[in-house]
C-alpha positions as CSV (number, residue, x, y, z in Angstrom):
1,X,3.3,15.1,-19.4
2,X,6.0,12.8,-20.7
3,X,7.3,10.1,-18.4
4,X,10.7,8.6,-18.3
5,X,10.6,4.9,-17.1
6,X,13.5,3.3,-15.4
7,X,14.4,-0.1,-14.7
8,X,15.5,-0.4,-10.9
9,X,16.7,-3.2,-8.1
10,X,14.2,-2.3,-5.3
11,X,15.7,-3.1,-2.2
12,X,14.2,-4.6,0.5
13,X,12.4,-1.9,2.9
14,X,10.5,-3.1,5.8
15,X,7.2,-1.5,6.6
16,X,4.4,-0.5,8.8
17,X,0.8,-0.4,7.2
18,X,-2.8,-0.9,7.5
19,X,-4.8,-2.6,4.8
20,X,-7.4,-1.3,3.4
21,X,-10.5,-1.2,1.0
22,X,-12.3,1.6,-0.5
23,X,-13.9,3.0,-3.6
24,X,-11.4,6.2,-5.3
25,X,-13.3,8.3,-4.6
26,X,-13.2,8.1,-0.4
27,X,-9.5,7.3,-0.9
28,X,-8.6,10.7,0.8
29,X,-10.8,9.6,3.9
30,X,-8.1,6.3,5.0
31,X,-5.3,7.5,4.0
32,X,-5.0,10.4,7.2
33,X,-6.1,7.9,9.9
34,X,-3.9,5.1,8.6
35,X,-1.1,7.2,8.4
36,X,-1.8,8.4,11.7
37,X,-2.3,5.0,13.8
38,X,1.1,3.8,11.9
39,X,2.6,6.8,13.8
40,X,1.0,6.6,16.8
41,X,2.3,3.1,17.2
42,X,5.3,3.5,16.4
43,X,5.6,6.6,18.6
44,X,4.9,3.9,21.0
45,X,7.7,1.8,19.7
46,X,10.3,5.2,19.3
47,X,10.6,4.1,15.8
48,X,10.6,6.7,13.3
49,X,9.7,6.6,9.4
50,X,12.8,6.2,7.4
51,X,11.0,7.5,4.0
52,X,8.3,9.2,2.6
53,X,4.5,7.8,2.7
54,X,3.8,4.9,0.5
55,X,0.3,3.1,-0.7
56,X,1.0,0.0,-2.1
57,X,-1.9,-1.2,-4.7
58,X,-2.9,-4.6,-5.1
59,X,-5.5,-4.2,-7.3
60,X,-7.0,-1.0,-9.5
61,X,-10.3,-1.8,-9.2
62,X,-11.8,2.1,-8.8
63,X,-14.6,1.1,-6.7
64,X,-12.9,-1.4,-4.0
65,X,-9.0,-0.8,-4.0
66,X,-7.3,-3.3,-2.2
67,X,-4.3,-0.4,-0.6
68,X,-1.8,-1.3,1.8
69,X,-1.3,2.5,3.2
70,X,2.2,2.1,5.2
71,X,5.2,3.8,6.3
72,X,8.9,2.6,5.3
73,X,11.8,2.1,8.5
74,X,15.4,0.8,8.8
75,X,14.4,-1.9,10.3
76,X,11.5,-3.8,11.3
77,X,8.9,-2.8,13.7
78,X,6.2,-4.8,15.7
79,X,2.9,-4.3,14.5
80,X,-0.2,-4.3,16.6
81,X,-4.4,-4.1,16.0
82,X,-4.8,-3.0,12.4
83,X,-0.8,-1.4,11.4
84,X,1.3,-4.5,10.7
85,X,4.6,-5.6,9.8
86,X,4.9,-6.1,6.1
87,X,7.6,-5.3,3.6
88,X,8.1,-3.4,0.1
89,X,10.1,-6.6,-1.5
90,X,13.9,-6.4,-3.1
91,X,13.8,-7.5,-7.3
92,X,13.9,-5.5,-10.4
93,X,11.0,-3.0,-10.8
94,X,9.8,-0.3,-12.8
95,X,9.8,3.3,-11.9
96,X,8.6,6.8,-13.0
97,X,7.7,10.2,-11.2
98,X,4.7,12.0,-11.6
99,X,4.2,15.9,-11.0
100,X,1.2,17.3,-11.1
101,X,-2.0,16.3,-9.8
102,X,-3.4,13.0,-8.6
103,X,-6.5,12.8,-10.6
104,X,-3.6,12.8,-13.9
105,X,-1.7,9.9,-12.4
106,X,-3.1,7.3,-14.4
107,X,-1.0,8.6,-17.0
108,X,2.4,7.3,-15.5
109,X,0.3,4.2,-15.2
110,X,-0.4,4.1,-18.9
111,X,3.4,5.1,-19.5
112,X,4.7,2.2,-17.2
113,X,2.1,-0.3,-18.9
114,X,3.5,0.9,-22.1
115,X,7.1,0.1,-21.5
116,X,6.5,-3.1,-19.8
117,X,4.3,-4.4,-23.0
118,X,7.4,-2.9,-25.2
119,X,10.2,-4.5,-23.1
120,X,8.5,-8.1,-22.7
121,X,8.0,-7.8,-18.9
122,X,4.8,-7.9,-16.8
123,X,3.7,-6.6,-13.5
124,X,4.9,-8.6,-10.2
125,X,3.3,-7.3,-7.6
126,X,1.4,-4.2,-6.2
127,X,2.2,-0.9,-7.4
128,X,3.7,1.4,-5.0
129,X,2.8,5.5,-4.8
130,X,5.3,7.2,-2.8
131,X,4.4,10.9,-1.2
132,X,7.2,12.8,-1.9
133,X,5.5,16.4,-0.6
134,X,2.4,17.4,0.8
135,X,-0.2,18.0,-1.7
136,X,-1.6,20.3,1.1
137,X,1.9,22.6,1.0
138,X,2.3,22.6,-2.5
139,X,0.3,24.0,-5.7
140,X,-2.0,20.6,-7.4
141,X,0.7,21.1,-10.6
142,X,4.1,20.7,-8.1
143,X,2.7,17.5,-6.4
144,X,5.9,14.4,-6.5
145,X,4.6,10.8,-6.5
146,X,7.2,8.5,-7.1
147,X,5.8,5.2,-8.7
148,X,7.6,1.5,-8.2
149,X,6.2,-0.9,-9.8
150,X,7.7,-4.7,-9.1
151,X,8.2,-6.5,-12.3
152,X,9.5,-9.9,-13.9
């Protein structure tokens, strides 16, 4: 698949989201429940999601991700137990969309590295995977996943 890269202001979205550890391979088995107490609480709260899923990836080491699984809103909302108040940060970023698959998303990975190397910029931050659809809805080759990258 060919990836287009382009250079974006992130604005500042606040967030709801549970952090997280876990090998790749169980990746599928917190994301659900995660999801699921963020809207449970905010439920709670009569706060609704004001975007699509996110995970937010500190690190990508395969066998212990470091994931921030969250949920964006117009304004903050009180956390409480494990789903916390954090943020998806405003500054410049790099973003791409992938379609198609998630075991082929390191590809838009290796496209983003590619132009960051070639543009003189570096990585600032975790990597965020939106959801735009629900793999479970849609045939493996129609799955969106919007990719943000914070850079500097």
């Amino acid at each position: 698949m060919s990836y287009t890269c382009e250079r974006i202001e992130q604005t500042w979205q606040p967030t709801l989201v549970v952090r997280a550890r876990t090998p790749v391979e169980r990746i599928s088995e917190v994301l659900g429940p995660a999801w699921g107490a963020i809207m449970a609480h905010a439920g709670t709260l009569g706060a609704t999601p004001s975007g699509p899923p996110f995970v937010g990836y500190h690190n990508m080491d395969m066998q212990d991700l470091d994931l921030e699984i969250g949920l964006p809103f117009a304004e903050p909302v009180a956390g409480e137990g494990d789903v916390e108040p954090s943020e998806i940060p405003a500054g410049p970023a790099l973003a791409t969309m992938h379609v198609g698959p998630y075991d082929r998303i390191g590809e838009a990975y290796d496209a983003l590295q590619a132009w960051l190397s070639e543009h003189g910029h570096v990585p600032a931050g975790p990597a965020y995977e939106h959801y735009l659809n629900d793999p479970h809805e849609v045939a493996p080759d129609e799955v969106r996943t919007r990719i943000v990258w914070p850079m500097r």
